[in-house]
KEBA-645714 format. One line per field, with one value per residue (C-alpha): chain; x, y, z. Coordinates in pm, 1 decimal, padded with zeros to 6 digits, always signed. Layout:
# residues N
nudo: [A | ...]
px: [X | ...]
py: [Y | ...]
pz: [Z | ...]
//
This chain:
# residues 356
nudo: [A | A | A | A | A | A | A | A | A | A | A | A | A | A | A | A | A | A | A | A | A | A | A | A | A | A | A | A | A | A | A | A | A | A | A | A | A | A | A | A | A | A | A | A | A | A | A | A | A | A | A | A | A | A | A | A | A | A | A | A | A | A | A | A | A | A | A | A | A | A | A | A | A | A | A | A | A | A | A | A | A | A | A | A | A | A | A | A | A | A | A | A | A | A | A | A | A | A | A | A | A | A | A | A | A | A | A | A | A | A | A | A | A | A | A | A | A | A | A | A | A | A | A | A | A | A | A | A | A | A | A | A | A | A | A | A | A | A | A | A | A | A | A | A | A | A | A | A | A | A | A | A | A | A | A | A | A | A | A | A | A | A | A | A | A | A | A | A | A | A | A | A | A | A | A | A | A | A | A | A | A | A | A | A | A | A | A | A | A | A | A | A | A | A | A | A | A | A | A | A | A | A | A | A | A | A | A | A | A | A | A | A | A | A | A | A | A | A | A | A | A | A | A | A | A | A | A | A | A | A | A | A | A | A | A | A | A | A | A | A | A | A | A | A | A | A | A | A | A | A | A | A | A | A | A | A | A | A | A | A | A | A | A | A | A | A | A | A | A | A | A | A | A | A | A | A | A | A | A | A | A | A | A | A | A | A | A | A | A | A | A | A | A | A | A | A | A | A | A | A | A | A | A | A | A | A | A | A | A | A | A | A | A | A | A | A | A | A | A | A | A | A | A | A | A | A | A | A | A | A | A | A | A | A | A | A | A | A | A | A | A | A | A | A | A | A | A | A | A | A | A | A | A | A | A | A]
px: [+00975.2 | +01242.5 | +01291.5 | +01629.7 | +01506.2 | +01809.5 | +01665.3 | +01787.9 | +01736.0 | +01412.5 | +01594.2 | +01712.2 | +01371.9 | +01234.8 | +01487.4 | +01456.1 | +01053.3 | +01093.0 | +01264.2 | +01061.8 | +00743.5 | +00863.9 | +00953.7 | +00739.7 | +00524.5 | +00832.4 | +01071.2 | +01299.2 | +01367.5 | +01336.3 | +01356.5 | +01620.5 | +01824.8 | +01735.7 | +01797.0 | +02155.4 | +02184.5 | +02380.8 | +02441.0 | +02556.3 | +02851.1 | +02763.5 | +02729.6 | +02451.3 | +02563.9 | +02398.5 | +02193.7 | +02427.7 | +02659.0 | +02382.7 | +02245.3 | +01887.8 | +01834.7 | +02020.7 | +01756.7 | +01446.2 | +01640.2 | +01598.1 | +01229.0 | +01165.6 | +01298.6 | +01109.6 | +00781.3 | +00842.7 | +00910.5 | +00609.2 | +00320.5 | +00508.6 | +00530.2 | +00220.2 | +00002.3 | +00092.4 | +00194.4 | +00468.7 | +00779.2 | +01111.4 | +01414.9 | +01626.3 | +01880.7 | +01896.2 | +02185.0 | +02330.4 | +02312.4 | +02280.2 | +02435.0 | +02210.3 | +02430.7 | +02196.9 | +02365.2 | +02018.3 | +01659.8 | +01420.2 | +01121.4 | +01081.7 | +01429.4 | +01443.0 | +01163.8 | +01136.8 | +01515.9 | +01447.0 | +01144.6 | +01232.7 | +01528.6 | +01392.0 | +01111.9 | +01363.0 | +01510.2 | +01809.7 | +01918.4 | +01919.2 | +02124.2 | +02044.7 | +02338.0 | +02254.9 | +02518.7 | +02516.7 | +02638.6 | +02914.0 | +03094.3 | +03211.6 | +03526.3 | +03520.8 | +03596.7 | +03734.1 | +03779.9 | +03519.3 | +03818.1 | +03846.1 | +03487.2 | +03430.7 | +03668.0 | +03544.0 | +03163.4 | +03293.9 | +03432.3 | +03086.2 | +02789.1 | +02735.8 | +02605.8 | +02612.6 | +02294.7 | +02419.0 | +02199.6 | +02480.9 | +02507.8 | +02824.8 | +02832.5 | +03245.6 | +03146.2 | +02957.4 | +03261.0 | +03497.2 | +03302.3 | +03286.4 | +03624.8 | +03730.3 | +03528.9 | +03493.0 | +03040.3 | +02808.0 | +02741.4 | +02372.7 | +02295.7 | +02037.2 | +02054.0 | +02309.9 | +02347.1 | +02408.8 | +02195.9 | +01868.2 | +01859.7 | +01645.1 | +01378.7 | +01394.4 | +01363.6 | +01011.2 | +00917.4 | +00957.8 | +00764.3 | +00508.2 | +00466.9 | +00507.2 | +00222.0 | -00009.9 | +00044.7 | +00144.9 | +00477.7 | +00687.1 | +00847.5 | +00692.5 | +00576.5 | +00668.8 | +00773.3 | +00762.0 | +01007.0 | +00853.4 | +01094.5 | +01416.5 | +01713.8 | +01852.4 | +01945.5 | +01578.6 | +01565.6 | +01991.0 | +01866.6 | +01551.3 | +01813.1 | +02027.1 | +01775.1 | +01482.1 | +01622.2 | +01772.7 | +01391.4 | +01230.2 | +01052.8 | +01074.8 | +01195.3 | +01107.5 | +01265.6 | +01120.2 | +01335.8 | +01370.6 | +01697.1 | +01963.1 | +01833.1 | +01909.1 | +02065.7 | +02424.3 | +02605.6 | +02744.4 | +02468.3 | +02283.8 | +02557.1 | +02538.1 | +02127.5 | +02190.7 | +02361.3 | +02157.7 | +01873.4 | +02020.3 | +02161.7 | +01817.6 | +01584.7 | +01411.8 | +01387.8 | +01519.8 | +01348.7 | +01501.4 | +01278.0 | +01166.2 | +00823.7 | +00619.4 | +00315.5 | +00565.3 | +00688.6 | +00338.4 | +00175.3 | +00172.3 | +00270.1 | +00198.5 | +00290.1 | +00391.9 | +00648.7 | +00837.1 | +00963.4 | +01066.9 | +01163.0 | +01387.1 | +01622.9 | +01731.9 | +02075.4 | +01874.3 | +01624.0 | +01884.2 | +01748.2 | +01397.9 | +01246.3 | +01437.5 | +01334.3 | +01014.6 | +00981.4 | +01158.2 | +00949.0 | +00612.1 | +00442.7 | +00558.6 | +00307.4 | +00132.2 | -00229.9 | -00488.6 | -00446.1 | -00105.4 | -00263.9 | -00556.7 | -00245.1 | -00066.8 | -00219.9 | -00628.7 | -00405.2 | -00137.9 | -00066.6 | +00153.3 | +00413.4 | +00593.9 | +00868.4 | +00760.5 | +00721.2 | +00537.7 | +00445.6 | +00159.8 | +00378.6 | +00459.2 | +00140.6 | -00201.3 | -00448.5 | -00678.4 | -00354.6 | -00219.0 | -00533.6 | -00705.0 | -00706.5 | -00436.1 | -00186.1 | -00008.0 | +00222.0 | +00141.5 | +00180.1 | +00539.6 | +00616.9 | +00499.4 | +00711.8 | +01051.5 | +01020.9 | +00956.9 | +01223.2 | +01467.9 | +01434.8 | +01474.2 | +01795.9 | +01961.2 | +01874.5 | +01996.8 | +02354.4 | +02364.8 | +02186.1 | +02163.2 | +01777.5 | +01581.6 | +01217.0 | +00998.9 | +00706.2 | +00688.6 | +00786.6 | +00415.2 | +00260.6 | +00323.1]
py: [-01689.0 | -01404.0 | -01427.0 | -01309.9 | -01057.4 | -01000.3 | -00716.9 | -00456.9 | -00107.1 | +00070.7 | +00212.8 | -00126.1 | -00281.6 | +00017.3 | -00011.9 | -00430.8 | -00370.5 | -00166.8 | -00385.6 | -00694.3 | -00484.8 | -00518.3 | -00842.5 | -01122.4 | -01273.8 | -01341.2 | -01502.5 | -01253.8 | -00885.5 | -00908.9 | -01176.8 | -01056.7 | -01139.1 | -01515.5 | -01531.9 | -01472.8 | -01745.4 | -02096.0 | -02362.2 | -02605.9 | -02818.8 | -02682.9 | -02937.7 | -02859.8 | -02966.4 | -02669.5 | -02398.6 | -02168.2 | -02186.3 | -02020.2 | -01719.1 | -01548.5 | -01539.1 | -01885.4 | -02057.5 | -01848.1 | -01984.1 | -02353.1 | -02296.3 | -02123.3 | -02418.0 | -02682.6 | -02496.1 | -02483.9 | -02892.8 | -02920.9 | -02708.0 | -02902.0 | -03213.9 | -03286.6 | -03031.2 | -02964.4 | -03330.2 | -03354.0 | -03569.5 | -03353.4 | -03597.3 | -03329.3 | -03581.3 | -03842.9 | -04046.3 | -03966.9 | -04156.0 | -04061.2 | -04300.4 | -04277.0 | -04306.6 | -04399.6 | -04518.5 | -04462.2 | -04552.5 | -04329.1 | -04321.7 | -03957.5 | -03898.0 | -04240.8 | -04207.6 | -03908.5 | -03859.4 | -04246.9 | -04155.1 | -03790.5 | -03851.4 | -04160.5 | -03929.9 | -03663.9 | -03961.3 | -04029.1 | -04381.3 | -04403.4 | -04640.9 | -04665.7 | -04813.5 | -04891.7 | -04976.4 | -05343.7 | -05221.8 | -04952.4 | -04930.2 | -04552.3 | -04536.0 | -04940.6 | -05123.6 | -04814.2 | -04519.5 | -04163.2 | -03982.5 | -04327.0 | -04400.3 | -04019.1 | -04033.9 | -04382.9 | -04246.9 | -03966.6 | -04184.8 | -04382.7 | -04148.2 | -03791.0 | -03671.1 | -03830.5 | -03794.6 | -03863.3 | -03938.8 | -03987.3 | -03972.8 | -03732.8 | -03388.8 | -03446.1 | -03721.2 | -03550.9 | -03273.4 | -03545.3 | -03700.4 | -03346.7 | -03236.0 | -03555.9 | -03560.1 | -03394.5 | -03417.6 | -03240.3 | -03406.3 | -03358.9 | -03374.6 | -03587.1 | -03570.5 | -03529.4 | -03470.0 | -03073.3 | -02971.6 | -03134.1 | -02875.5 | -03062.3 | -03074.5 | -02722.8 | -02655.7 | -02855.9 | -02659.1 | -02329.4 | -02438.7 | -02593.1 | -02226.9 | -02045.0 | -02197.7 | -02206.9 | -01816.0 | -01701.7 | -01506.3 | -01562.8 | -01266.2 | -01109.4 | -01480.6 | -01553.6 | -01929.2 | -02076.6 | -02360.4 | -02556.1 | -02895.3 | -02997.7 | -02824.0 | -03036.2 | -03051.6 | -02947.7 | -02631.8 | -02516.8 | -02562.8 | -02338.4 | -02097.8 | -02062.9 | -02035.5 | -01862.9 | -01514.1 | -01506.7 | -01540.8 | -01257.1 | -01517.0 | -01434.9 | -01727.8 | -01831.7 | -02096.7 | -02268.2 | -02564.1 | -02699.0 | -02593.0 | -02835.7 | -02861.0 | -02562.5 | -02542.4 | -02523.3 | -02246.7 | -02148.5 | -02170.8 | -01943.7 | -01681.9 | -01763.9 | -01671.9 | -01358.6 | -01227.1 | -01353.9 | -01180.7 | -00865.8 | -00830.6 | -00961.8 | -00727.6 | -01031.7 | -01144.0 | -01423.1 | -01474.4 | -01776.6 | -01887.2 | -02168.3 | -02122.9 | -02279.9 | -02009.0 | -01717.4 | -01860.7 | -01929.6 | -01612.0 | -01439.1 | -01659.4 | -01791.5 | -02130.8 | -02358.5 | -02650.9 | -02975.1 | -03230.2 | -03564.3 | -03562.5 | -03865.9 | -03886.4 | -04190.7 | -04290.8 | -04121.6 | -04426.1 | -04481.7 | -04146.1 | -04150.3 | -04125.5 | -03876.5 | -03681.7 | -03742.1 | -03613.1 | -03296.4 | -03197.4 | -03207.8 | -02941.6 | -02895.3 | -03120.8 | -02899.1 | -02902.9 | -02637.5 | -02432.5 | -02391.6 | -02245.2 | -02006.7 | -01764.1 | -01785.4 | -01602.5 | -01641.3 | -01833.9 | -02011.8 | -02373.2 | -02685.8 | -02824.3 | -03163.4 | -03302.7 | -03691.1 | -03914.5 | -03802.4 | -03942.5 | -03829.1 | -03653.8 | -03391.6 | -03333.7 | -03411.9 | -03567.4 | -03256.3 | -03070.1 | -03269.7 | -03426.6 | -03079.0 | -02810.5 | -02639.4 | -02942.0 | -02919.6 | -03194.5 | -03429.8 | -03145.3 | -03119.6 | -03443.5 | -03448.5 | -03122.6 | -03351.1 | -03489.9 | -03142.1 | -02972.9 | -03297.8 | -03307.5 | -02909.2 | -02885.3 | -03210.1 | -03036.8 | -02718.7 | -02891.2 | -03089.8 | -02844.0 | -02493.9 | -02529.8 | -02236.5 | -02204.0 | -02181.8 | -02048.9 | -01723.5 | -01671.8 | -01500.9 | -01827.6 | -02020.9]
pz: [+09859.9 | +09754.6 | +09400.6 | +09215.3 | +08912.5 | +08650.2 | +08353.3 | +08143.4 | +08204.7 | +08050.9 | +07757.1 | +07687.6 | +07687.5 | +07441.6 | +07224.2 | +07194.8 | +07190.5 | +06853.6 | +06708.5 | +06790.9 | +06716.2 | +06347.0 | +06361.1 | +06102.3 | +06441.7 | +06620.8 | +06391.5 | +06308.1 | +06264.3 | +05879.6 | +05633.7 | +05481.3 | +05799.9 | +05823.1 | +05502.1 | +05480.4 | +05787.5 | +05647.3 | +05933.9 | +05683.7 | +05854.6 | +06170.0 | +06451.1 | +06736.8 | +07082.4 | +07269.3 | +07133.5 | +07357.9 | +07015.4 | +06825.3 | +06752.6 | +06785.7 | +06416.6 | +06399.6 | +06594.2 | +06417.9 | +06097.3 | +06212.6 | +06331.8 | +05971.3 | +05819.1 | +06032.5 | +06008.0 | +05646.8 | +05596.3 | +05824.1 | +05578.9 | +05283.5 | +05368.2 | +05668.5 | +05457.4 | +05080.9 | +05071.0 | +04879.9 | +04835.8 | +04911.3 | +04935.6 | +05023.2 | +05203.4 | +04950.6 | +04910.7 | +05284.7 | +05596.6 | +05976.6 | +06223.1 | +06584.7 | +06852.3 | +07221.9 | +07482.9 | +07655.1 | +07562.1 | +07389.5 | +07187.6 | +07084.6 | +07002.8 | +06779.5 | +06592.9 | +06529.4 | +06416.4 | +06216.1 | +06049.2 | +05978.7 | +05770.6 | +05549.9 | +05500.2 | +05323.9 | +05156.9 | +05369.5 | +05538.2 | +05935.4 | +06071.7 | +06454.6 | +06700.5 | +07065.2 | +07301.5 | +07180.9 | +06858.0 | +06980.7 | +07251.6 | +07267.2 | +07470.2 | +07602.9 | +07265.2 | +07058.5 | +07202.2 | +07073.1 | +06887.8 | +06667.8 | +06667.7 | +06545.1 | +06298.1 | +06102.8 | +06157.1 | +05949.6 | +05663.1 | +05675.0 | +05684.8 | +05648.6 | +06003.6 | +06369.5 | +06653.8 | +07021.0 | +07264.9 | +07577.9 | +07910.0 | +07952.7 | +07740.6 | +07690.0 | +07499.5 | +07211.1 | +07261.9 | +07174.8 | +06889.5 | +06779.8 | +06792.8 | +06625.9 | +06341.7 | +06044.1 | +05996.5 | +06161.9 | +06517.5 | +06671.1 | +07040.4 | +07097.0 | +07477.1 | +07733.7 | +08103.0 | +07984.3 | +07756.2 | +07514.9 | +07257.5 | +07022.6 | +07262.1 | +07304.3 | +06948.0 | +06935.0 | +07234.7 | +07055.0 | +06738.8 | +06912.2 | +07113.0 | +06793.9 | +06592.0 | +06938.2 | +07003.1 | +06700.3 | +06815.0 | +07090.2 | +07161.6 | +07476.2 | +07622.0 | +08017.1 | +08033.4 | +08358.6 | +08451.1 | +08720.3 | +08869.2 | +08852.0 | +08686.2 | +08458.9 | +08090.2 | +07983.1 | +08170.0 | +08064.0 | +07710.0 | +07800.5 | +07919.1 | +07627.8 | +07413.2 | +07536.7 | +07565.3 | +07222.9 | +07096.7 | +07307.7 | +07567.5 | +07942.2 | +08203.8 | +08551.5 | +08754.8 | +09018.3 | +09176.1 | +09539.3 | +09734.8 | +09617.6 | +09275.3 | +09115.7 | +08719.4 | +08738.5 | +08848.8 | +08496.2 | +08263.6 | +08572.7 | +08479.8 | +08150.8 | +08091.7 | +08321.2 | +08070.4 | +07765.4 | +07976.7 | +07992.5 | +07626.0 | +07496.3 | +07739.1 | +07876.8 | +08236.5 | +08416.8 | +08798.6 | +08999.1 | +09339.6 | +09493.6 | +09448.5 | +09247.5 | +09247.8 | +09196.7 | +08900.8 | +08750.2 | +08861.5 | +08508.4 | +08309.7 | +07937.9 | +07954.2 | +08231.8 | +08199.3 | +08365.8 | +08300.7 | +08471.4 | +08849.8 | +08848.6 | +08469.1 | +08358.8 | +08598.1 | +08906.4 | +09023.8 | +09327.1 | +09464.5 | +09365.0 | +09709.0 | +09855.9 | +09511.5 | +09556.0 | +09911.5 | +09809.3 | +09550.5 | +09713.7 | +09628.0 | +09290.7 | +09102.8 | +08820.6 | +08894.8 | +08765.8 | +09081.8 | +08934.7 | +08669.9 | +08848.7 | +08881.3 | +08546.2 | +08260.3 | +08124.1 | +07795.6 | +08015.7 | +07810.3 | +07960.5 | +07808.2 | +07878.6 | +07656.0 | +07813.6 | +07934.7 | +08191.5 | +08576.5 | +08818.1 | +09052.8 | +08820.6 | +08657.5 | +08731.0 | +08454.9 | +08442.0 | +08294.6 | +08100.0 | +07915.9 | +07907.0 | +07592.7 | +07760.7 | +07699.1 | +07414.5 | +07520.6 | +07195.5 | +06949.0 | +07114.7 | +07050.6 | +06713.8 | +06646.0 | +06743.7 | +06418.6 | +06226.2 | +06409.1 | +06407.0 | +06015.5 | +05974.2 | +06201.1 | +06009.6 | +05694.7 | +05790.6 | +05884.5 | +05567.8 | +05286.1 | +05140.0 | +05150.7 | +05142.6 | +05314.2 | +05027.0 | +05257.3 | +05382.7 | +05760.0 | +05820.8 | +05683.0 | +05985.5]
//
């Protein structure tokens, strides 16, 4: 199939290649730079809102909880004495305990609220549930069904305000991704990612973020399930400031052939069972296999942010030493704790960038 190629002109690419040629392996452009980044009181509903050297900032950070805590073992209660009310109005096990464990771990209390327990916009309405959530704890995760929602809870209150999943964007999952890729490869600037399933709120957060941090995209989806229009526009253009490139097809082997790592994610999301079989039938074909791989690069790995079915990946992938799916899911809970700290702290990395 035809594929649709945005890029920067040569000069462009020469120019960004210099520059990421003296980058600390693929962080940032200097330490110095990251440095000077503060997110505190910043909420994170899309990583469109942030910056390249924002988002290396919050994988320094992570990486750097990570070798202290996991390997130096020690005891940082960096978020003692404040609380993080867990908003799900759907299920999840990644997201929970990961976000749960993480900030008791730094010291903090979780208190997690399932749809039993609030009622955004039936019994009180989000602009009065955000504003007592901000008299009661110090930061909010959402895990909702419509982005407005965490907009409104956002707009409304006056603490930081996490998305923990919507029908948008998953930007924490993205953020795992990246680390997970960083530690296996060493750098990512210069890696081809290669999107193959459905476009949903996986692959927009891949889009917004994935530019900014040097790492080349292709999308393969069947007709009809394309990402929406606007964040298409939207990572054309991070593509072309960034010098990275951004194919679109509807071919599963084009978008592998070359690349470093190859991704998917569920067919049918949670609200979608209604439509399962006609989802099924219309992505045959796209089932990751290891003939997937025979045309991706000799180093190609698989991602999968879970849980995972059959359909979309066979068990030779996703059990093999390519997989790095559990790694990923371990890396929520490093990633979850250094964005929450980020929004609520001054901390500073105590590791060097090169260290990890």
């Amino acid at each position: 199939m035809s594929a649709k190629l945005f890029s920067v002109n040569t000069v462009a690419f020469k120019c960004l290649k210099t520059l990421q040629d003296c980058s600390t392996r693929g962080f940032s452009i200097g330490a110095a730079s990251l440095g000077s980044v503060n997110l505190k009181g910043r909420s994170c509903l899309t990583l469109k809102d942030f910056s390249s050297d924002e988002i290396r900032r919050l994988l320094w950070v992570s990486g750097d909880l990570k070798h202290r805590i996991k390997h130096e073992k020690q005891y940082l209660p960096l978020l003692q004495g404040k609380s993080i009310a867990m908003i799900f109005e759907k299920r999840s096990t990644r997201t929970r305990m990961s976000t749960e464990t993480g900030f008791a771990l730094l010291g903090g209390h979780p208190c997690f609220l399932t749809s039993q327990d609030i009622h955004l916009g039936v019994n009180e309405s989000s602009t009065d549930t955000a504003r007592v959530l901000s008299g009661l704890c110090d930061i909010v995760l959402a895990r909702v069904y419509s982005h407005s929602t965490l907009e409104e809870l956002d707009k409304e209150g006056s603490i930081p305000i996490i998305n923990g999943l919507s029908d948008l964007y998953h930007p924490i999952q993205i953020l795992a991704d990246f680390l997970t890729l960083q530690e296996h490869y060493g750098s990512l600037s210069g890696l081809t990612l290669s999107w193959i399933g459905d476009g949903n709120n996986v692959l927009h957060s891949f889009m917004m973020t994935a530019p900014k941090l040097g790492v080349n995209l292709k999308i393969a989806t069947p007709k009809g399930y394309e990402p929406e229009r606007s964040v298409i526009q939207e990572a054309q253009r991070l593509s072309k400031e960034h010098g990275t490139q951004l194919v679109l097809t509807s071919d599963p082997m084009e978008a592998a052939h070359g690349s470093n790592v190859l991704v998917t994610d569920t067919w049918v999301s949670m609200g979608q069972e209604e439509e399962k079989k006609k989802r099924l039938k219309d992505f045959k074909g796209y089932q990751i296999t290891m003939q997937t791989g025979s045309v991706a690069k000799p180093d190609w790995t698989f991602l999968h942010c879970l849980p995972r079915k059959m359909e979309e990946v066979d068990d030779e992938v996703f059990y093999s030493s390519r997989s790095l799916v559990f790694p990923e899911a371990e890396n929520r809970k490093w990633t979850i704790m250094g964005l929450m700290v980020s929004l609520l702290t001054d901390y500073t990395p105590q590791i060097p960038m090169q260290k990890f």
